[in-house]
mmCIF file as gemmi writes it, N, C-alpha and C atoms, coordinates in Angstrom:
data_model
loop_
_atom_site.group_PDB
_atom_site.id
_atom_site.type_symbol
_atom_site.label_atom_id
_atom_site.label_alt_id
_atom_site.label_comp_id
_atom_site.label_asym_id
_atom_site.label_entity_id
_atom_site.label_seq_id
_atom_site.pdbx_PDB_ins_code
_atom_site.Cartn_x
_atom_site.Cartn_y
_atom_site.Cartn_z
_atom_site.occupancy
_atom_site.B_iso_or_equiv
_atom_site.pdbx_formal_charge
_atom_site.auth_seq_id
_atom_site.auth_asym_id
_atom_site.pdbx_PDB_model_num
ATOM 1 N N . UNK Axp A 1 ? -14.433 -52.468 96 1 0 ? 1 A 1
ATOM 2 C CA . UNK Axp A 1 ? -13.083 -52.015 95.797 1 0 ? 1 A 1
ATOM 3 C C . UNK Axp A 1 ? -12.669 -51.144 96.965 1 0 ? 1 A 1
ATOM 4 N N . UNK Axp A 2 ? -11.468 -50.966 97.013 1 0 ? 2 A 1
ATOM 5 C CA . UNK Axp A 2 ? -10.918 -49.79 98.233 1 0 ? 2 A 1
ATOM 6 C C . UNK Axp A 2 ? -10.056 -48.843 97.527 1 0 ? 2 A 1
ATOM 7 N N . UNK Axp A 3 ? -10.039 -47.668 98.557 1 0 ? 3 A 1
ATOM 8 C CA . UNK Axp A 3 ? -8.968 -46.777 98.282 1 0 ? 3 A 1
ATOM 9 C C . UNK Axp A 3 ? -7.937 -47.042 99.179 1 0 ? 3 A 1
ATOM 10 N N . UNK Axp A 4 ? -6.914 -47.316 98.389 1 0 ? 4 A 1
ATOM 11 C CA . UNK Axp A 4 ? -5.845 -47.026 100.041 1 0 ? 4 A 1
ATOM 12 C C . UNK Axp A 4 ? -4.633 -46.292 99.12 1 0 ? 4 A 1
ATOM 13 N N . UNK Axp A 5 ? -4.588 -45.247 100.547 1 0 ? 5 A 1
ATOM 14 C CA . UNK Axp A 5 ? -3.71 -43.959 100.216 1 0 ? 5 A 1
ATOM 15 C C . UNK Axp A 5 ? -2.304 -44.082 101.56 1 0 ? 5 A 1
ATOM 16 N N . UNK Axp A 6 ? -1.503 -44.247 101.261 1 0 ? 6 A 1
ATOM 17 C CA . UNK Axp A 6 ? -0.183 -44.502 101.678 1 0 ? 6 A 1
ATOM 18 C C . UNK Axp A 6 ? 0.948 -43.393 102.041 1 0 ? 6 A 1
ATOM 19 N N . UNK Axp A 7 ? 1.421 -42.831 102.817 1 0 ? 7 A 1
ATOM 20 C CA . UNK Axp A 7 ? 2.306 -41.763 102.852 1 0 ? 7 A 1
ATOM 21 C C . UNK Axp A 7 ? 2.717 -41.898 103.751 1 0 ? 7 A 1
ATOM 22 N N . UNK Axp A 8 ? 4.143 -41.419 103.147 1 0 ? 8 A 1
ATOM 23 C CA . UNK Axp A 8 ? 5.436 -41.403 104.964 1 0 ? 8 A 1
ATOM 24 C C . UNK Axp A 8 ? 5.163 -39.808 105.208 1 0 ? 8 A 1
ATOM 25 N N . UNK Axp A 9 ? 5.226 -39.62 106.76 1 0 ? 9 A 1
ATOM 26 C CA . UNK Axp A 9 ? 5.119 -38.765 107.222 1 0 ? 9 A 1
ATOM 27 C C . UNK Axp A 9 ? 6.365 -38.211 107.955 1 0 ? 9 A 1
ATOM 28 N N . UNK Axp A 10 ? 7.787 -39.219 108.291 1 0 ? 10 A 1
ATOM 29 C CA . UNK Axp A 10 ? 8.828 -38.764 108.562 1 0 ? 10 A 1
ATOM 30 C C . UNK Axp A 10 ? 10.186 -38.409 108.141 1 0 ? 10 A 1
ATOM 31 N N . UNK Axp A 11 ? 9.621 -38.088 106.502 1 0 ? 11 A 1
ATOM 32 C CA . UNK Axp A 11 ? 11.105 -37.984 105.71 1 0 ? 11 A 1
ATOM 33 C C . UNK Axp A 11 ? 10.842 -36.513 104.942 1 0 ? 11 A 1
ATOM 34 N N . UNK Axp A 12 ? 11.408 -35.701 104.569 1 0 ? 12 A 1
ATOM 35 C CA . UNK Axp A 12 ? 10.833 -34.575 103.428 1 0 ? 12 A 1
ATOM 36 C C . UNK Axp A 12 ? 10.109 -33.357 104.527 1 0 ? 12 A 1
ATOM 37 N N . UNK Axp A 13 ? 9.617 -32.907 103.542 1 0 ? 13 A 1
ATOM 38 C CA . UNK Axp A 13 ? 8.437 -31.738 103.967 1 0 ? 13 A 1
ATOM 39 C C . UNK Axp A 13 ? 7.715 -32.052 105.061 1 0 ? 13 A 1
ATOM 40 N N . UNK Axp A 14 ? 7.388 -33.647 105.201 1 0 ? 14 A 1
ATOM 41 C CA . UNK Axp A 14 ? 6.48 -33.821 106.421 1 0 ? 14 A 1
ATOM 42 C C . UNK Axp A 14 ? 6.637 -34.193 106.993 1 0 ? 14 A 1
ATOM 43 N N . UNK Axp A 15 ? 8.024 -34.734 107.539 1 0 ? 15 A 1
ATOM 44 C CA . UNK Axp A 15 ? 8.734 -34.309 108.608 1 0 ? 15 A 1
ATOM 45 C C . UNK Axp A 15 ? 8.495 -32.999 109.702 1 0 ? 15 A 1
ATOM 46 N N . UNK Axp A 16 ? 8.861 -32.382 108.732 1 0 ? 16 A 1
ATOM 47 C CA . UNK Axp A 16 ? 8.383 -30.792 109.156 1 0 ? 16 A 1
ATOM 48 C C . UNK Axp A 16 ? 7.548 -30.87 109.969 1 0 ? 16 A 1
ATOM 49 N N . UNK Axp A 17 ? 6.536 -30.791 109.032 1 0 ? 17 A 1
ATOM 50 C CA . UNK Axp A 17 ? 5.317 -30.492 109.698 1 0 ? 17 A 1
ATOM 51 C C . UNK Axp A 17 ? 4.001 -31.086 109.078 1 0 ? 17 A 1
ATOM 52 N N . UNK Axp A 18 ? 3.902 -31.979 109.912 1 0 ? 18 A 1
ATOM 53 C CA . UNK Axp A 18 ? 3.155 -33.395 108.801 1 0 ? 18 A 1
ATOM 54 C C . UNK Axp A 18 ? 2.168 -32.907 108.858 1 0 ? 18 A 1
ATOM 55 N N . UNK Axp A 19 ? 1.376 -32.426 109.769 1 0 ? 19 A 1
ATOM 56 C CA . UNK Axp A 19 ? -0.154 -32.196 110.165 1 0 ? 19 A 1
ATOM 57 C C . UNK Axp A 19 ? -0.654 -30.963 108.921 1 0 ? 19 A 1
ATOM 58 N N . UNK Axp A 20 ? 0.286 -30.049 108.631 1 0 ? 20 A 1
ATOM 59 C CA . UNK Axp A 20 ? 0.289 -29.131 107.489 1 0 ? 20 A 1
ATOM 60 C C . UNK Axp A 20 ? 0.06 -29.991 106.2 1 0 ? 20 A 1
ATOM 61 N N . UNK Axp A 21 ? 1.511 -30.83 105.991 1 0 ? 21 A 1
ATOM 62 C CA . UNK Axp A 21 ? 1.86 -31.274 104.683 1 0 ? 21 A 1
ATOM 63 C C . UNK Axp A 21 ? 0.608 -32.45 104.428 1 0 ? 21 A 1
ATOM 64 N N . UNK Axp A 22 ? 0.698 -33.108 105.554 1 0 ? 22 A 1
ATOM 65 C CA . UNK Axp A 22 ? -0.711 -34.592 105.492 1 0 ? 22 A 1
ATOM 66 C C . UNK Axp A 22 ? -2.343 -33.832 104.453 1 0 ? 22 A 1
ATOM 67 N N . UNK Axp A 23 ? -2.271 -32.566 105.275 1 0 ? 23 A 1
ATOM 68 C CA . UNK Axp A 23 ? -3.75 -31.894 105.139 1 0 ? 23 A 1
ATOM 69 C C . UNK Axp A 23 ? -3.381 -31.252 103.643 1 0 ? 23 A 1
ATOM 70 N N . UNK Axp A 24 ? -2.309 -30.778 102.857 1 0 ? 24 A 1
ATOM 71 C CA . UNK Axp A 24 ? -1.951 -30.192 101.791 1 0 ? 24 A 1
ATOM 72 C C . UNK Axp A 24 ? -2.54 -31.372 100.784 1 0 ? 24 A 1
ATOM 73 N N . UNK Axp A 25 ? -1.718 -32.78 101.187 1 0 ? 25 A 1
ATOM 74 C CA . UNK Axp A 25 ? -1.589 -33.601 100.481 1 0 ? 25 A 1
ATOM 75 C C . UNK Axp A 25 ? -3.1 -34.375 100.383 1 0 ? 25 A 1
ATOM 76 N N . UNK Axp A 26 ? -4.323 -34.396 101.201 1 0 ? 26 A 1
ATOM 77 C CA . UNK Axp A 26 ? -5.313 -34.663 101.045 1 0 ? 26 A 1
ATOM 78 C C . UNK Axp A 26 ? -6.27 -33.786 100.109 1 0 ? 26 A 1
ATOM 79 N N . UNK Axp A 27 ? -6.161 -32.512 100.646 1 0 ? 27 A 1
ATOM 80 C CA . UNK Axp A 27 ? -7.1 -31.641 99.605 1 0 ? 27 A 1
ATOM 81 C C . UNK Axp A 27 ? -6.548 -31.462 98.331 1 0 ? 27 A 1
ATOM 82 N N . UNK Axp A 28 ? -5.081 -31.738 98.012 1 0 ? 28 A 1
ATOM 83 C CA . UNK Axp A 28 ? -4.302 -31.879 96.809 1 0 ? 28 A 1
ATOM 84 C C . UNK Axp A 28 ? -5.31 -33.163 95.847 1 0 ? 28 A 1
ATOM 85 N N . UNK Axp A 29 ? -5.113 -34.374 96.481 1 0 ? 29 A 1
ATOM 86 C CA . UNK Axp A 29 ? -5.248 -35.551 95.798 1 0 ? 29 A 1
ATOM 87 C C . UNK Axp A 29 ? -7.377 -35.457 95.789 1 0 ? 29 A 1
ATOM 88 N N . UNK Axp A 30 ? -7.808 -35.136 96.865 1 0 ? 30 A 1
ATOM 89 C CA . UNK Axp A 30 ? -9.509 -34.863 97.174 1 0 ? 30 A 1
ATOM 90 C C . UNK Axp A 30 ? -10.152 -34.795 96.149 1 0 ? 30 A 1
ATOM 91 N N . UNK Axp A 31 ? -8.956 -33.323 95.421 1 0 ? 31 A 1
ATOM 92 C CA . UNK Axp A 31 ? -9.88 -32.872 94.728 1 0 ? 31 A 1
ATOM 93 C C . UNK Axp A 31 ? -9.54 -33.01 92.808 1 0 ? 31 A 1
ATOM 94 N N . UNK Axp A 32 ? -8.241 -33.416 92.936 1 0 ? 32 A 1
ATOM 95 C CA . UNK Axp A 32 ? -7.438 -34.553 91.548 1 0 ? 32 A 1
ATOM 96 C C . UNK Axp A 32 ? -8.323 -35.789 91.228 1 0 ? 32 A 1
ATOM 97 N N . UNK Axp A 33 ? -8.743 -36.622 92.516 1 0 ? 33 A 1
ATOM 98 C CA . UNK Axp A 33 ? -9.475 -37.574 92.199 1 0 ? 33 A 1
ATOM 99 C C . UNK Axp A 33 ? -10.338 -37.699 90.772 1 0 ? 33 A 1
ATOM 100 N N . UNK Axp A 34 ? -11.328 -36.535 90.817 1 0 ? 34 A 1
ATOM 101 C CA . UNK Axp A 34 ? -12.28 -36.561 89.215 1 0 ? 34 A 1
ATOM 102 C C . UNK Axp A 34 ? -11.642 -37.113 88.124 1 0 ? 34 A 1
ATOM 103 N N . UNK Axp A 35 ? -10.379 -37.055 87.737 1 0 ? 35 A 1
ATOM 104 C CA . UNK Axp A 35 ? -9.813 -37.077 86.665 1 0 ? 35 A 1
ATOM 105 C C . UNK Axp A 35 ? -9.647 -38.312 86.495 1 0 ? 35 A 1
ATOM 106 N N . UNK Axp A 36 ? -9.594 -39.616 87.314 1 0 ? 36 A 1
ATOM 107 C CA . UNK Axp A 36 ? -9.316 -40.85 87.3 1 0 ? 36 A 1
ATOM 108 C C . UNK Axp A 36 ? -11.046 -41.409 87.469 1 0 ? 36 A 1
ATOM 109 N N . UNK Axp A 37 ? -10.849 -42.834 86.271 1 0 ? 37 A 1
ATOM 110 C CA . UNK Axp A 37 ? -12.296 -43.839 86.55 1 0 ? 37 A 1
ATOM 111 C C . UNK Axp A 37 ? -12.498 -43.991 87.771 1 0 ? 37 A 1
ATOM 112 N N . UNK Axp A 38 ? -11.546 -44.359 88.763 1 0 ? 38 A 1
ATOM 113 C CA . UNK Axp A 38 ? -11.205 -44.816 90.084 1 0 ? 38 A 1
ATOM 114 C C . UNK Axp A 38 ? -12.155 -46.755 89.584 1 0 ? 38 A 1
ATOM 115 N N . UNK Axp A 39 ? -11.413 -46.996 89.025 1 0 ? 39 A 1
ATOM 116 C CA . UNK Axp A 39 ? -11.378 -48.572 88.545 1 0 ? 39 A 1
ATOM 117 C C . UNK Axp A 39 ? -9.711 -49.071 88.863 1 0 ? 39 A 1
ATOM 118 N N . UNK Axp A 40 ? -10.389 -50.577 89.835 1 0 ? 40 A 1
ATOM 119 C CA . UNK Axp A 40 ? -9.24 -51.628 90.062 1 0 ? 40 A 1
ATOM 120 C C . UNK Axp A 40 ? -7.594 -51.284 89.418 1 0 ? 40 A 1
ATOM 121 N N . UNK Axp A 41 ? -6.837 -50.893 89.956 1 0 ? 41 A 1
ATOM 122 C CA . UNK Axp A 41 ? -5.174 -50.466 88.972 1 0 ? 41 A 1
ATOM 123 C C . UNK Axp A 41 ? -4.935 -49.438 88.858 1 0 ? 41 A 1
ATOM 124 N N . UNK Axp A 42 ? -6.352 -48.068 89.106 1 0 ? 42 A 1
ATOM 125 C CA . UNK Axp A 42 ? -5.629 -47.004 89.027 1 0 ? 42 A 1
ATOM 126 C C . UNK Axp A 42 ? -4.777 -46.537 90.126 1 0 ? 42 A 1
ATOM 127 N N . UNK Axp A 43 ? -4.084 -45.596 90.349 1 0 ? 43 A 1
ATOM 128 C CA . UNK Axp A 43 ? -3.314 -44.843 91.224 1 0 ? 43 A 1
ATOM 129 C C . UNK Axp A 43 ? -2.489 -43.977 90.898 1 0 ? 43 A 1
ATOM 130 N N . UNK Axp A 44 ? -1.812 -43.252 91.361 1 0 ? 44 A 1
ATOM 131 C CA . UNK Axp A 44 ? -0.295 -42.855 90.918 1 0 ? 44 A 1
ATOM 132 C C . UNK Axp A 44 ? 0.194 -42.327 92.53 1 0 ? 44 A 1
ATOM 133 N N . UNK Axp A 45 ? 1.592 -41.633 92.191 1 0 ? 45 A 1
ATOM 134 C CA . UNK Axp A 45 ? 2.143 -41.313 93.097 1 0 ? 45 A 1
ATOM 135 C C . UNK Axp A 45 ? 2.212 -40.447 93.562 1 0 ? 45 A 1
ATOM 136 N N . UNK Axp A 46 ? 2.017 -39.668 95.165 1 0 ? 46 A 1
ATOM 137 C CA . UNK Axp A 46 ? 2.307 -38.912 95.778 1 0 ? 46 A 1
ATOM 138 C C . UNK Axp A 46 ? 2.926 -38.191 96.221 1 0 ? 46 A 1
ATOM 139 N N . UNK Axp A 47 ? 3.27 -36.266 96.22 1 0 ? 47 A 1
ATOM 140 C CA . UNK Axp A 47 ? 4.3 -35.99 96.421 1 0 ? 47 A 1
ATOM 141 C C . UNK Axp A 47 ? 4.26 -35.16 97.57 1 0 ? 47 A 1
ATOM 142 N N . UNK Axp A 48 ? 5.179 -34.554 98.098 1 0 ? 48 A 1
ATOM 143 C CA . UNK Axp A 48 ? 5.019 -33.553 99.197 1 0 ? 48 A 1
ATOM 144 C C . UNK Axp A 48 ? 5.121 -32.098 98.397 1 0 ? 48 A 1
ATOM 145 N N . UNK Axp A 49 ? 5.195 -30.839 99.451 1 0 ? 49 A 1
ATOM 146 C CA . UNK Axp A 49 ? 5.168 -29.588 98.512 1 0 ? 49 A 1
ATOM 147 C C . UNK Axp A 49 ? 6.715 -29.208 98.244 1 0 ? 49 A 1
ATOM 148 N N . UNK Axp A 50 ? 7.845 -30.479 98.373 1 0 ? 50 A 1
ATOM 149 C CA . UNK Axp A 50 ? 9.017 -29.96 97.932 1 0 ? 50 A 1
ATOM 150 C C . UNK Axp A 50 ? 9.281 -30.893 96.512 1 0 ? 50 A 1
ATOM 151 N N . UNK Axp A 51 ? 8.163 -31.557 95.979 1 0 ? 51 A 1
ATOM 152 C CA . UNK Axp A 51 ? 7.848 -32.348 95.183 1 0 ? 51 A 1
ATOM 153 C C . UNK Axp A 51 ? 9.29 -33.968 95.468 1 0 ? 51 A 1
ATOM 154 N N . UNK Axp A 52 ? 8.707 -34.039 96.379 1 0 ? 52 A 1
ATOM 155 C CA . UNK Axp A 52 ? 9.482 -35.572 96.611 1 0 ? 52 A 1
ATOM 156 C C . UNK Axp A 52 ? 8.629 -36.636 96.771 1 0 ? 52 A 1
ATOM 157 N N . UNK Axp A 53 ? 8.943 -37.683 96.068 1 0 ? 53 A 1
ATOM 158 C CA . UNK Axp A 53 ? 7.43 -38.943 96.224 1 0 ? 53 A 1
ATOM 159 C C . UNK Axp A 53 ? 7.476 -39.254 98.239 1 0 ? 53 A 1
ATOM 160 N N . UNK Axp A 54 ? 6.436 -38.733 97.825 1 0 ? 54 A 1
ATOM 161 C CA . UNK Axp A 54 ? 6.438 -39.7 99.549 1 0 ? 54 A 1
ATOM 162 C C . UNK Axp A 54 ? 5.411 -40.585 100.008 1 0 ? 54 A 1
ATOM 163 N N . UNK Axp A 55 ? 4.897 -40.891 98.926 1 0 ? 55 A 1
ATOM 164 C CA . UNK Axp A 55 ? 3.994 -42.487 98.462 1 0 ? 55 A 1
ATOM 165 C C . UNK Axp A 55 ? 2.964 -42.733 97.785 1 0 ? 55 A 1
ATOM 166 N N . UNK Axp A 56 ? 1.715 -43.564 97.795 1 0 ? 56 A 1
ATOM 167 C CA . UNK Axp A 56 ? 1.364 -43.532 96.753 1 0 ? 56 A 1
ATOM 168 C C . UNK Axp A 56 ? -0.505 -43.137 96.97 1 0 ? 56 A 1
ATOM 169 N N . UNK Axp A 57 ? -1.343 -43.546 96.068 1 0 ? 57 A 1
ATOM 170 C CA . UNK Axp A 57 ? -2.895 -44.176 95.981 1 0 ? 57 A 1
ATOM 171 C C . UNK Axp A 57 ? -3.055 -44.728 95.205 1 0 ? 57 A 1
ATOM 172 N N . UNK Axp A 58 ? -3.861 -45.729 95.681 1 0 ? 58 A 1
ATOM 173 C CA . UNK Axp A 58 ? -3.885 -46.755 94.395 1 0 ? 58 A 1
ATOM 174 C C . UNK Axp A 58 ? -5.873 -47.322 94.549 1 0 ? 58 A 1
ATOM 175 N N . UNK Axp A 59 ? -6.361 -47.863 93.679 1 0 ? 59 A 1
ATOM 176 C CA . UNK Axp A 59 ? -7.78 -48.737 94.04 1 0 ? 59 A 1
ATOM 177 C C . UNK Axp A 59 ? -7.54 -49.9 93.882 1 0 ? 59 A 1
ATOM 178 N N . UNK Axp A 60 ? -7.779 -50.817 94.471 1 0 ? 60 A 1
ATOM 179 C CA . UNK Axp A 60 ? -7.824 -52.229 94.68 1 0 ? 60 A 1
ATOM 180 C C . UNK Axp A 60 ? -9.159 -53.109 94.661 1 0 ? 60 A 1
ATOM 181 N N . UNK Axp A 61 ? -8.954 -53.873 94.241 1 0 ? 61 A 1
ATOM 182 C CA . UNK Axp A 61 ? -10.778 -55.587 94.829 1 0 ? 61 A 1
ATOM 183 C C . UNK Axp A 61 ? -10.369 -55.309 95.734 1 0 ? 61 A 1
ATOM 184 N N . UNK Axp A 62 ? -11.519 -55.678 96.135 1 0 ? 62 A 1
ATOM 185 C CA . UNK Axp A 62 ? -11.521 -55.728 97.808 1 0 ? 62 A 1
ATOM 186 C C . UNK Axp A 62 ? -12.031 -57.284 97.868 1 0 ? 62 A 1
């Protein structure tokens, strides 16, 4: 299976300052992960710290 984690980096908060918001948004989701099986379909959506979706994670077959 894979992880693939998806995010715009030129609209919102990370615009700004992506290299901040990118690194917020990794140790955000890093450490959320536990809470999910991480089985085929899970994911949800991603936000920045002005809470705007700015994309997603999901697990996939590989």
């Amino acid at each position: 299976m894979k992880f693939v984690l998806e995010v715009t980096v030129d609209e919102g908060a990370a615009a700004q300052d992506p290299v901040g918001e990118l690194g917020r948004i990794l140790r955000y989701w890093g450490g959320n992960l536990k809470h999910y099986a991480l089985e085929a379909g899970d994911g949800s959506a991603i936000y920045d710290s002005a809470y705007q979706e700015v994309g997603q994670w999901r697990i996939v077959a590989s």
